[in-house]
C-alpha positions in Angstrom: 62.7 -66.1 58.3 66.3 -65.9 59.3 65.4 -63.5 61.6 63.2 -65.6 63.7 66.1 -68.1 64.3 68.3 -65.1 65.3 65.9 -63.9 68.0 65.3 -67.6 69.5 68.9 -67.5 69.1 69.5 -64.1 70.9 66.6 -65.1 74.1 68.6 -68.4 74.6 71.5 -66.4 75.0 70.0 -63.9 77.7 70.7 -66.8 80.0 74.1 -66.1 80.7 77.8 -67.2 79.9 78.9 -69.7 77.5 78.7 -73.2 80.0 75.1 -71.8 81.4 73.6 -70.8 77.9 72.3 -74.5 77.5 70.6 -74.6 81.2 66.8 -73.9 81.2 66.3 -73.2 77.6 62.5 -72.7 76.4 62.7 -74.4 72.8 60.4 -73.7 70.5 58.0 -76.8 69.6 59.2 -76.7 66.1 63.0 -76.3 65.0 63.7 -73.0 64.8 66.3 -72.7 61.9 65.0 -72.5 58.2 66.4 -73.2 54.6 68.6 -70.5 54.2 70.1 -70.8 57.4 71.9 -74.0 56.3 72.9 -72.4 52.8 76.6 -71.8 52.4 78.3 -68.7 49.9 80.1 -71.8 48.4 77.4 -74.5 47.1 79.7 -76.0 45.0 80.3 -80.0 45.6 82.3 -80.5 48.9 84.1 -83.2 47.1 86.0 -81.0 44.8 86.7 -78.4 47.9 88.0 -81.6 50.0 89.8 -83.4 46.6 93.3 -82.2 47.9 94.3 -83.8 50.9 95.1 -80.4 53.5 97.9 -82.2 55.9 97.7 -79.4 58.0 95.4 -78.5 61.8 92.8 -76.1 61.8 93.2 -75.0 65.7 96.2 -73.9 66.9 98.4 -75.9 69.5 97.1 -74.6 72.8 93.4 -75.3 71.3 94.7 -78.7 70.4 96.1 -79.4 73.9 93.3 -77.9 75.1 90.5 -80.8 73.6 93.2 -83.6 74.0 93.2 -83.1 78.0 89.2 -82.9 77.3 89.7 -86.3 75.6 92.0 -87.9 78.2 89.1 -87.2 81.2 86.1 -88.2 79.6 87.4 -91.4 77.2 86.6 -94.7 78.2 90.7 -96.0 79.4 92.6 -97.0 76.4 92.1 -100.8 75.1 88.9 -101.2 76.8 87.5 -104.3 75.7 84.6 -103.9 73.4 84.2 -100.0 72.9 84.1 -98.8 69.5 84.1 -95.0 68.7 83.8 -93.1 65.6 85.8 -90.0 64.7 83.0 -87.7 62.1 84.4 -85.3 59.7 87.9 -86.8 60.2 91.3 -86.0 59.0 94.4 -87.1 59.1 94.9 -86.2 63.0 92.0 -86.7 65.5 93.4 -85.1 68.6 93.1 -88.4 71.1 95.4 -88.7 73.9 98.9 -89.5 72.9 98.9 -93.6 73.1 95.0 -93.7 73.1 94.1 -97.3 71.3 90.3 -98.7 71.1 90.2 -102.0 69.2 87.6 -100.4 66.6 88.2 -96.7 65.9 86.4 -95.5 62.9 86.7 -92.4 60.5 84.5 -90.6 58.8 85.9 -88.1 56.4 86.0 -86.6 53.0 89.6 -87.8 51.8 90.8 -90.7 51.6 94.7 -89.9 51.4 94.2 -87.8 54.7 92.2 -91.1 56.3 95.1 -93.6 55.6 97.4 -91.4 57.5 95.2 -90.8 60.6 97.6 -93.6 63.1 94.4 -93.4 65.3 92.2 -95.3 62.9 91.6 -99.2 62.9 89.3 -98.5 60.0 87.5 -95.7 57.7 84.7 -94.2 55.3 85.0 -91.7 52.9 81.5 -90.0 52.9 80.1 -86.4 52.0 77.1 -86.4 54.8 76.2 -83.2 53.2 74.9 -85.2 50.4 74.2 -88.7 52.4 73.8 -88.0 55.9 72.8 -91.9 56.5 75.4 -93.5 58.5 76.7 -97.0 57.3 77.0 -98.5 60.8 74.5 -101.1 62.6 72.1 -99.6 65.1 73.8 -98.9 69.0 77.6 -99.6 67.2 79.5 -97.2 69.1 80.7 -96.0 72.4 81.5 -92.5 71.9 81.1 -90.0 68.3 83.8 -87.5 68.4 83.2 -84.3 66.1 86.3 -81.6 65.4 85.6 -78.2 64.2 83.3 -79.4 61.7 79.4 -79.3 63.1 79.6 -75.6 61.3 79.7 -77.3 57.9 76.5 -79.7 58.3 74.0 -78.4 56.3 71.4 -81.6 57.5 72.1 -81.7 60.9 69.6 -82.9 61.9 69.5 -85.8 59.7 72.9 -86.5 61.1 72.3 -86.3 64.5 69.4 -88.7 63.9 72.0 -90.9 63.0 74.3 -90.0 65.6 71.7 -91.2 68.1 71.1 -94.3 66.3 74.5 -95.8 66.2 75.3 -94.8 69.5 74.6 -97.4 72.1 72.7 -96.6 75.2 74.5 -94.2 77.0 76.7 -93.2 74.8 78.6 -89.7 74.5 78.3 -87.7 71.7 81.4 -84.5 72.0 81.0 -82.0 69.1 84.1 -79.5 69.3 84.1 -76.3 67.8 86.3 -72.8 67.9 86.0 -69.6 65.3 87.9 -70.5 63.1 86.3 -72.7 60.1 86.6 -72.4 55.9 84.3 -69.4 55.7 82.7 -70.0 52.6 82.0 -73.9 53.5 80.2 -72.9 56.8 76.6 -72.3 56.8 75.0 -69.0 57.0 73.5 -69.2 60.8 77.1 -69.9 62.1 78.6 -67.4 60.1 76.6 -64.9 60.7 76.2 -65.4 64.7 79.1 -65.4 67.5 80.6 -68.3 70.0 77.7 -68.5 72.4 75.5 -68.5 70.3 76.9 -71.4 68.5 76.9 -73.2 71.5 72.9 -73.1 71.2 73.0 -74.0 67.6 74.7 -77.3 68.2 72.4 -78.2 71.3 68.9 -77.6 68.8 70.8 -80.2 67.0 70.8 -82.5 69.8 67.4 -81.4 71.2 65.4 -81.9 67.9 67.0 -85.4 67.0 65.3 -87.0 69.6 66.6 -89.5 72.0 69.5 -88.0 73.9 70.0 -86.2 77.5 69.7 -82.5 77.7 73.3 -80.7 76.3 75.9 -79.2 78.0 77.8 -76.8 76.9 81.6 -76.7 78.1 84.8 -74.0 77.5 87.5 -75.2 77.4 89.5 -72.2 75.7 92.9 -72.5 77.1 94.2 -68.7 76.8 91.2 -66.3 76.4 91.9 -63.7 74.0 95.7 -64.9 73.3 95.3 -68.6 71.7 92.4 -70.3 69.6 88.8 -70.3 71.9 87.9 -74.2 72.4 84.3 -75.3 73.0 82.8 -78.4 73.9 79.2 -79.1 73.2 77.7 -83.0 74.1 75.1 -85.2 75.1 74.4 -88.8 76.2 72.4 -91.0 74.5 69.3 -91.6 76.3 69.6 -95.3 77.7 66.1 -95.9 77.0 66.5 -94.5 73.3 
């Protein structure tokens, strides 16, 4: 089984680089991925792995720099009036431009002490999606859905997703962010087990099999290849007709 999703996996990469791997791709009618491909080597509840609050960042500083410059040229401007955005899997730093204020900025996270201290956030939810993927937001709610380094740990994406696209208003951008570096034995199999590229296709089935989003792009935005953390960029649009 596993192996089928490695060789759709392996085709879509055939197609070139890291930002063309998402261009042209032939996806299978059904979802590709199985069961075990979403099984982690540590099942054990996410809330006791999350319990202490880690005040620490899981890229390193170029990386950061690296997605906060991505941030600054793709953000609505700061203090728009009437955009709300909502920060998934969130910690107790969310990368946004230095200065960067939204009058509704929402986090979704696992602990609560880390949430307080996000200076980002005019509100937040603690929530496991692993075990409740449904959002608790109104349909077409928010502007943009940032995701940091922690697509790898879904393990029902595309439950979330689904979700993703129904909070999102029309239009709206969807940026999941991702390097190598992850908590090994909280990541599912698939990701472990496959390289950077290939992630890249992972997180655009997600968007593809939801439903009701633009084709994905994939983007690299490593800042020192080889020398610093890599830095990827996969995102979509709501459709506007979704």
């Amino acid at each position: 089984m596993a192996g089928n999703s490695k060789s759709f996996i392996a085709s879509a990469r055939q197609k070139g680089a890291f930002e063309q791997v998402l261009q042209n791709v032939e996806w299978p009618e059904q979802f590709p991925f199985k069961d075990e491909d979403f099984q982690r080597f540590d099942e054990s509840p996410d809330s006791s792995f999350y319990e202490a609050p880690r005040f620490v960042t899981h890229i390193d500083d170029p990386a950061i720099a690296a997605l906060t410059k991505y941030y600054s040229e793709v953000f609505p401007p700061s203090n728009t009036p009437g955009v709300s955005m909502l920060d998934m899997c969130s910690s107790w730093v969310s990368h946004f431009p230095k200065g960067y204020k939204q009058e509704r900025v929402v986090g979704m996270g696992m602990n609560e002490e880390e949430l307080k201290r996000n200076p980002v956030l005019t509100g937040y939810v603690v929530q496991d999606l692993n075990v409740n993927p449904k959002l608790p937001f109104e349909d077409n709610s928010f502007d943009v859905i940032t995701n940091v380094v922690s697509v790898d740990y879904l393990t029902k994406p595309l439950d979330v997703f689904k979700e993703m696209c129904r909070v999102l208003k029309p239009g709206g951008l969807a940026i999941m962010s991702f390097s190598n570096r992850c908590f090994w034995t909280k990541a599912i199999s698939i990701w472990t087990s496959t390289g950077d590229t290939d992630h890249a296709v992972i997180v655009g089935s997600y968007f593809h099999y939801a439903g009701g989003f633009e084709p994905p792009q994939a983007v690299d935005i490593s800042p020192n290849p080889g020398r610093s953390d890599p830095m990827y960029i996969v995102y979509s649009r709501k459709l506007s007709s979704a």
